[in-house]
C-alpha positions as CSV (number, residue, x, y, z in Angstrom):
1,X,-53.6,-2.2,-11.0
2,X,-49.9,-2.2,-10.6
3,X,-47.6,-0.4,-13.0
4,X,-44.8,-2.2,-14.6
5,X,-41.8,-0.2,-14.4
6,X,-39.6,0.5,-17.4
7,X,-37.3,-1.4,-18.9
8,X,-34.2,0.9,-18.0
9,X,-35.6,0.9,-14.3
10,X,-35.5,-2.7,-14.5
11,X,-32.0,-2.7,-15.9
12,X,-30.9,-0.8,-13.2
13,X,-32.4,-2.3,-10.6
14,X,-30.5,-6.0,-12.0
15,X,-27.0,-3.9,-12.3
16,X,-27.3,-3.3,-8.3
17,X,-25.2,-6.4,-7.1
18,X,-22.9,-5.8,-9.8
19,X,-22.0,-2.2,-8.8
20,X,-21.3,-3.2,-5.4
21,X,-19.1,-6.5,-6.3
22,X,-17.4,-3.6,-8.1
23,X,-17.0,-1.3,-5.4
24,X,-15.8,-4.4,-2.9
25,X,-13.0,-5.5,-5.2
26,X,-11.9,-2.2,-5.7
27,X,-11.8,-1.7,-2.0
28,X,-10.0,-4.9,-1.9
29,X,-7.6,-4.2,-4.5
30,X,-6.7,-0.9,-2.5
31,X,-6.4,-3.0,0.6
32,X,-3.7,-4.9,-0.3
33,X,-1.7,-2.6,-1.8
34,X,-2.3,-0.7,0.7
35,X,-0.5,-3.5,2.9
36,X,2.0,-4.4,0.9
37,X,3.0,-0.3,0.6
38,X,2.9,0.0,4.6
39,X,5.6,-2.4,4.4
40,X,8.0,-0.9,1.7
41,X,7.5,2.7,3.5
42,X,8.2,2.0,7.1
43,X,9.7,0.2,9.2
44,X,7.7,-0.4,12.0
45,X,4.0,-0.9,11.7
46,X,2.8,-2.3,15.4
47,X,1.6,1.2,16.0
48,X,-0.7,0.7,12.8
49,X,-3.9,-1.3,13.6
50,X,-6.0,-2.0,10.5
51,X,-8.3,-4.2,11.6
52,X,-11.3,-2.5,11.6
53,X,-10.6,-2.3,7.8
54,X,-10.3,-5.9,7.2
55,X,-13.6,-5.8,9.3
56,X,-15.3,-3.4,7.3
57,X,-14.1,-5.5,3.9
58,X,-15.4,-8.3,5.3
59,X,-18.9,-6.7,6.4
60,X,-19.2,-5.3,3.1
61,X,-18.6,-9.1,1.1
62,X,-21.1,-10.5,3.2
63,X,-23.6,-8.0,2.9
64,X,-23.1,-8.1,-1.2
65,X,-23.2,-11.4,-0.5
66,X,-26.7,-11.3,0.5
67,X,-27.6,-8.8,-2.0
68,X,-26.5,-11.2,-4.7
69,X,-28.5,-14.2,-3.4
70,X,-31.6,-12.3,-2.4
71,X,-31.4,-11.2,-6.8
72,X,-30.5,-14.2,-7.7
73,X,-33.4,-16.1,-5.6
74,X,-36.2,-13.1,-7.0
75,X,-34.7,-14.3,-10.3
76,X,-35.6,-17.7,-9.6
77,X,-38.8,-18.2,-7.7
78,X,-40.1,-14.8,-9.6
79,X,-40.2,-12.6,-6.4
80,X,-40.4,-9.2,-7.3
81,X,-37.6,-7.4,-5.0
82,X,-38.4,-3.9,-3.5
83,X,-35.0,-2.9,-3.1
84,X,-34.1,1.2,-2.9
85,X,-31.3,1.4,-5.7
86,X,-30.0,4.8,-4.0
87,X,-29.3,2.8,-0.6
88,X,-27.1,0.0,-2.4
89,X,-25.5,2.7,-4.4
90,X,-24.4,5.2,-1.9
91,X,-23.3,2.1,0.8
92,X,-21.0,1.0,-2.3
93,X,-19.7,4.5,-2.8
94,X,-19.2,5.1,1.1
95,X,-17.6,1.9,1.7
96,X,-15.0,2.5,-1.1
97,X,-14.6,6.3,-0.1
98,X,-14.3,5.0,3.3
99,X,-11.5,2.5,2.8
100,X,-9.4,5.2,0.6
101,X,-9.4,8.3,3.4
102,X,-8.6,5.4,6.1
103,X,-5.4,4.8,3.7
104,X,-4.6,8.6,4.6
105,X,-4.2,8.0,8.7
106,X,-1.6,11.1,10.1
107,X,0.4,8.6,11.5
108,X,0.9,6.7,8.0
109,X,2.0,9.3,5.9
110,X,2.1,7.1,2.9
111,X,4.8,7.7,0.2
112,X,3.6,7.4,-3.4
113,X,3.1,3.8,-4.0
114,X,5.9,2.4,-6.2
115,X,4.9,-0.6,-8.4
116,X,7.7,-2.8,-8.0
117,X,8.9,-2.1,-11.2
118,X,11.8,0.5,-11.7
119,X,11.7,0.6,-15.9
120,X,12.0,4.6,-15.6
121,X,14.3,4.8,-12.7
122,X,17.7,5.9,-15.2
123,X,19.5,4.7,-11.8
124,X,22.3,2.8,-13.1
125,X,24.2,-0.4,-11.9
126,X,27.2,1.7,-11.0
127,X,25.4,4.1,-9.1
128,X,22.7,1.8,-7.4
129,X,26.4,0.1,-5.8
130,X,27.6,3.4,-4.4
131,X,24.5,4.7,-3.1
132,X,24.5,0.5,-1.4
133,X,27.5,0.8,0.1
134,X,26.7,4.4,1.6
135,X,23.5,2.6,2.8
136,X,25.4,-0.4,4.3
137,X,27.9,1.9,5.8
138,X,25.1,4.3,7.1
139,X,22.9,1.1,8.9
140,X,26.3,0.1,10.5
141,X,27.7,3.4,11.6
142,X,24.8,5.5,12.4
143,X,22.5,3.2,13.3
144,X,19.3,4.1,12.0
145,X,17.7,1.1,12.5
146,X,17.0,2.0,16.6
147,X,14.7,4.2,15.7
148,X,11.5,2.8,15.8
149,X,9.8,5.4,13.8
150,X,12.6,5.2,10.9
151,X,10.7,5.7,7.8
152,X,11.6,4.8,4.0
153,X,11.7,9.0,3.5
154,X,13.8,9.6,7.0
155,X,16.4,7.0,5.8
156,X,16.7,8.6,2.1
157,X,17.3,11.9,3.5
158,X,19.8,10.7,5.8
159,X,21.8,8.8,2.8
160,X,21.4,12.0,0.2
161,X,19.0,10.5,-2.3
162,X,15.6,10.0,-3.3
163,X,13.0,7.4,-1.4
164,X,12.0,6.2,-4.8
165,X,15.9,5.4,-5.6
166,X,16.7,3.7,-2.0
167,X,13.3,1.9,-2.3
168,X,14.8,0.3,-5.4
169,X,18.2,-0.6,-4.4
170,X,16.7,-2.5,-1.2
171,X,14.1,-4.1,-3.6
172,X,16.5,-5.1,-6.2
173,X,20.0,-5.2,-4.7
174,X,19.0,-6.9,-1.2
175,X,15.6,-8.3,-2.5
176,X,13.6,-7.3,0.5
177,X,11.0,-4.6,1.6
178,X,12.0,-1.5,3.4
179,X,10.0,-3.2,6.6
180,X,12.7,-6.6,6.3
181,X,15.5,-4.9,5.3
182,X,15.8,-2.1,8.5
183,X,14.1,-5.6,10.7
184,X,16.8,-7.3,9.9
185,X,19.6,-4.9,11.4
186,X,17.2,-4.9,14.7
187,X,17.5,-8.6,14.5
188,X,21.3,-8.9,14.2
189,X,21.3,-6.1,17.3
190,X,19.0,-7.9,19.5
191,X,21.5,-11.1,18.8
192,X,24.3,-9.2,19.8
């Protein structure tokens, strides 16, 4: 005769699909950050190929996918499932731990992720319209923009101030991204 198992090993065994559903939308969460960082921190990003991470997002819905409908079908028709809680677990756990050392490539160097909102910056109005014009003048003269590699830090050093405070100015003076804003002088270059 077959032992039933315990009530918390039951419970555990139904919180499976919902640990990984976890995992996967904090995975996915990251992901797009992550993409929307790339482009506020550098300003070219052809050398940066993250397709195997969309890949490895999309492997990982399908498969908690499956997981979910294989539970949700034992719930129905009564089908007792014999599924190895430490397999979904750890797959969850790699999978996320995966995705966030990925974000930390040596040719990405990512800058702290700002969150589009500059409540704390104490950069004023005044200030923020110097350190633009030193920007503008800087873009024109010295031509930054050539350099493929020009990144969000690079530039910041070049004008004297901090890659938080020229992220801001770009986001909030000429409402674009670091990636638009420097694309946008190699645009205007190839048209002359």
């Amino acid at each position: 005769m077959r032992k039933e198992p315990q009530w918390h090993i039951k419970l555990v065994g139904m919180l499976i699909p919902f640990v990984g559903v976890f995992y996967m939308a904090l995975t996915v969460d990251k992901t797009i950050k992550f993409n929307k960082q790339i482009k506020n921190s550098l300003s070219s990003i052809e050398d940066i190929d993250l397709s195997w991470l969309l890949y490895l997002v999309f492997g990982t819905a399908i498969i908690w996918f499956i997981v979910l409908l294989s539970y949700f079908v034992g719930f129905l028709f009564g089908d007792q499932l014999q599924a190895n809680l430490m397999i979904y677990i750890s797959i969850s756990i790699f999978l996320y731990t995966l995705a966030i050392k990925s974000y930390k490539q040596p040719e990405i160097k990512i800058i702290e992720e700002e969150n589009g909102t500059y409540k704390k910056s104490g950069l004023s109005d005044e200030k923020a319209g110097e350190y633009l014009m030193t920007l503008v003048e800087t873009m024109e003269k010295d031509q930054p923009y050539l350099d493929p590699k020009l990144s969000l830090n690079q530039l910041a050093e070049k004008i004297g101030i901090s890659s938080h405070n020229l992220s801001e100015i770009i986001n909030t003076k000429q409402n674009q991204n670091f990636y638009d804003f420097v694309n946008s002088y190699r645009v205007e270059e190839v048209k002359n």
